[in-house]
SERO-4910 file (N, C-alpha, C, O; in steps of 0.05 Angstrom, whole numbers):
BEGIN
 pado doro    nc1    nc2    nc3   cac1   cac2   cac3    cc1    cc2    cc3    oc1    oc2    oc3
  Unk    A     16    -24      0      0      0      0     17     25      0      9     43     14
  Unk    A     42     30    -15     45     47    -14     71     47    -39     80     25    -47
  Unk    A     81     70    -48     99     75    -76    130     58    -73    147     64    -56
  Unk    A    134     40    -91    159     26    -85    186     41    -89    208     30    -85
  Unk    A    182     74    -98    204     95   -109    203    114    -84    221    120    -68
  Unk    A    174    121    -85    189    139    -55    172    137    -29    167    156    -13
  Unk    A    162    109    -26    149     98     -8    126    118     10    120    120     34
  Unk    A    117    132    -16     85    148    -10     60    137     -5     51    130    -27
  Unk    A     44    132     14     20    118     19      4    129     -4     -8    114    -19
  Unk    A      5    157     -8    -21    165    -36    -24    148    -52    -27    163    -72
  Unk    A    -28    120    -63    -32    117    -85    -61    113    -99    -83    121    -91
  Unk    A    -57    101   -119    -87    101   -137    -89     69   -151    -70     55   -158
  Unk    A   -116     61   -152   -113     46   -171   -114     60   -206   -124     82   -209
  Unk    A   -106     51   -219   -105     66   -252   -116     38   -260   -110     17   -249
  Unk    A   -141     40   -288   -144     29   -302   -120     25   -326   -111     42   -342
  Unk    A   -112     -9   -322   -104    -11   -349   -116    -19   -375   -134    -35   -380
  Unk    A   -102     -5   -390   -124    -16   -424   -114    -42   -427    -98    -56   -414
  Unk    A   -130    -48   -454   -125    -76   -465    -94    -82   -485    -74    -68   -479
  Unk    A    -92    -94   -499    -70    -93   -509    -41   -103   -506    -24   -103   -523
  Unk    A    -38   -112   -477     -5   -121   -465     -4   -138   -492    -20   -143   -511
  Unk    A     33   -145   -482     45   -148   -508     73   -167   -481     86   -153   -465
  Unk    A     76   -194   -482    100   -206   -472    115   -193   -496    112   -195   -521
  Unk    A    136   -178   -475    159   -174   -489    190   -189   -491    204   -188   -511
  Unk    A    197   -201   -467    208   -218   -454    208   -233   -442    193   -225   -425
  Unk    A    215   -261   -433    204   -283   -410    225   -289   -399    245   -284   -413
  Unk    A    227   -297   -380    248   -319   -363    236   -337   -346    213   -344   -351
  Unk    A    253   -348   -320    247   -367   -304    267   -365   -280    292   -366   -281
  Unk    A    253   -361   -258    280   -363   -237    279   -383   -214    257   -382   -203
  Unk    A    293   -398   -204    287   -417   -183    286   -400   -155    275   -411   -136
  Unk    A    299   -371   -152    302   -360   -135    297   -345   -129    312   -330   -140
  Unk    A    275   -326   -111    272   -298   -110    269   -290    -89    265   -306    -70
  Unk    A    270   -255    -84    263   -241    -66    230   -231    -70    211   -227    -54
  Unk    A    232   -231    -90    206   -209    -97    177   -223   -113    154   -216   -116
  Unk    A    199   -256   -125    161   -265   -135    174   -291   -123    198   -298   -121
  Unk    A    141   -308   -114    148   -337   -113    161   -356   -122    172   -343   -140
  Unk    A    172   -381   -123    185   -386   -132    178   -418   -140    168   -431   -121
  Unk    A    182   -431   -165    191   -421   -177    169   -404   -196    146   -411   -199
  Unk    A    181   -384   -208    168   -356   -222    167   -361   -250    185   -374   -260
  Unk    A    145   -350   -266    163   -341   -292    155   -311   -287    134   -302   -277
  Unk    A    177   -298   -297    186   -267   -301    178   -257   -328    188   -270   -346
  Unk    A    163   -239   -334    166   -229   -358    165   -193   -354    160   -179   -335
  Unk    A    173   -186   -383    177   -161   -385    148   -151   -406    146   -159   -429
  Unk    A    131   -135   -396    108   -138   -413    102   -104   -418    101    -83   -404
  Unk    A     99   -110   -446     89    -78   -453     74    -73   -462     71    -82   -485
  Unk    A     48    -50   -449     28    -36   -440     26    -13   -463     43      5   -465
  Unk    A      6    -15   -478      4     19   -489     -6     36   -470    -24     33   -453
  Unk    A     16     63   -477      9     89   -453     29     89   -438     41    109   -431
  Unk    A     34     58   -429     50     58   -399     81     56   -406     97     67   -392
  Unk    A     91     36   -436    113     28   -427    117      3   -425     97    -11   -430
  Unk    A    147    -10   -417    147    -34   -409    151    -35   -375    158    -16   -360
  Unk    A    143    -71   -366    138    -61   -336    147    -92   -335    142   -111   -349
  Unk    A    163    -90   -313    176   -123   -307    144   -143   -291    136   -134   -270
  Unk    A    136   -157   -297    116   -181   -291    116   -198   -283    131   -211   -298
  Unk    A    102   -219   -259     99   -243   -262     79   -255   -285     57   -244   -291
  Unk    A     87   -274   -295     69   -277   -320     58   -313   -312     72   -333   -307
  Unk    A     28   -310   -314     18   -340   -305     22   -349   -325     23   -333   -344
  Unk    A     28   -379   -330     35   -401   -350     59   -405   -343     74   -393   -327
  Unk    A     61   -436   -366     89   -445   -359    104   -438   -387     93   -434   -409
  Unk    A    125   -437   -382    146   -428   -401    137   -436   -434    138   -423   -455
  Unk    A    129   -457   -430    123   -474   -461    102   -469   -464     89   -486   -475
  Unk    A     90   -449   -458     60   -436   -464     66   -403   -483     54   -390   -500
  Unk    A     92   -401   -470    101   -376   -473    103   -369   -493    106   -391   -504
  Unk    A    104   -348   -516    126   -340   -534    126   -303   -535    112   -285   -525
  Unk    A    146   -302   -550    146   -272   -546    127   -250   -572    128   -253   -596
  Unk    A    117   -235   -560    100   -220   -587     67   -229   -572     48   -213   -573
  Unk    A     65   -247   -563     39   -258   -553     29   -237   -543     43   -218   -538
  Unk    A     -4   -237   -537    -29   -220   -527    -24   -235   -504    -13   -257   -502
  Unk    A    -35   -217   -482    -33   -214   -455    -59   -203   -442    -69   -182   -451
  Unk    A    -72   -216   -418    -89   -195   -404    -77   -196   -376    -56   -210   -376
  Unk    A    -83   -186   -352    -85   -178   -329    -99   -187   -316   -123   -185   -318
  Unk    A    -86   -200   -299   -105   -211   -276   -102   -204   -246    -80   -211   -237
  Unk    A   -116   -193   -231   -113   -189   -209   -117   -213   -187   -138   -225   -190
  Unk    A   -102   -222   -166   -103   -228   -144   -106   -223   -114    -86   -211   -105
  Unk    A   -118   -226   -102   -131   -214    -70   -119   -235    -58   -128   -258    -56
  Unk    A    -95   -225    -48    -74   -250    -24    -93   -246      5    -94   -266     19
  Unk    A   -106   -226     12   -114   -218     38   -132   -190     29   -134   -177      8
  Unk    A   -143   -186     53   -159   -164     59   -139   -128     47   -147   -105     43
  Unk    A   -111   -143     46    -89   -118     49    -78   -122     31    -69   -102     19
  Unk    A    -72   -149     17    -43   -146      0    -57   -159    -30    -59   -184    -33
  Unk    A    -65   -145    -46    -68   -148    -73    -43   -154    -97    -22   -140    -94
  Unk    A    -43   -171   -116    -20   -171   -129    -29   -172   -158    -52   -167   -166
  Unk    A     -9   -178   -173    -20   -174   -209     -7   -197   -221      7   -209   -204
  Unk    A     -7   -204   -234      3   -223   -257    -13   -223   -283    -37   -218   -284
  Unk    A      7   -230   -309      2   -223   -341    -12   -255   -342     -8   -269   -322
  Unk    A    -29   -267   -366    -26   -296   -377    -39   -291   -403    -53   -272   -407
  Unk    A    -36   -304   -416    -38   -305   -438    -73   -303   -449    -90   -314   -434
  Unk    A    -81   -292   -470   -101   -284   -474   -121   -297   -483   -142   -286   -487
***
């Protein structure tokens, strides 16, 4: 609940549009920041940019150039998360 740059409580939810785009994929056995094991992707958003991702599916689902939607997850009452999968 709050900005990962300058750790400001203000934030917002923003509607994202349609359109993601996997730009990149990986896989890591190890992490700090997503479950494990993960796949990682790099996914790009018109408007926004590219934005580093957990991306649902397994690797051999993957390819790059693919359509993407957004899915939201509710871990708890507090902690909401995101992940890309395939469209």
């Amino acid at each position: 609940t709050f900005c990962p740059e300058c750790f400001s409580q203000s934030v917002d939810w923003v509607q994202v549009g349609e359109g993601a785009t996997l730009y990149a994929f990986t896989t890591q056995s190890r992490a700090l920041r997503f479950m494990t094991p993960a796949v990682i992707g790099v996914v790009e958003l018109p408007g926004v940019g590219l934005i580093t991702s957990p991306i649902g599916g397994s690797m051999d689902d993957l390819s790059i150039g693919q359509a993407l939607r957004l899915e939201v997850i509710d871990l708890s009452d507090d902690l909401t998360i995101h992940q890309f999968v395939p469209a």
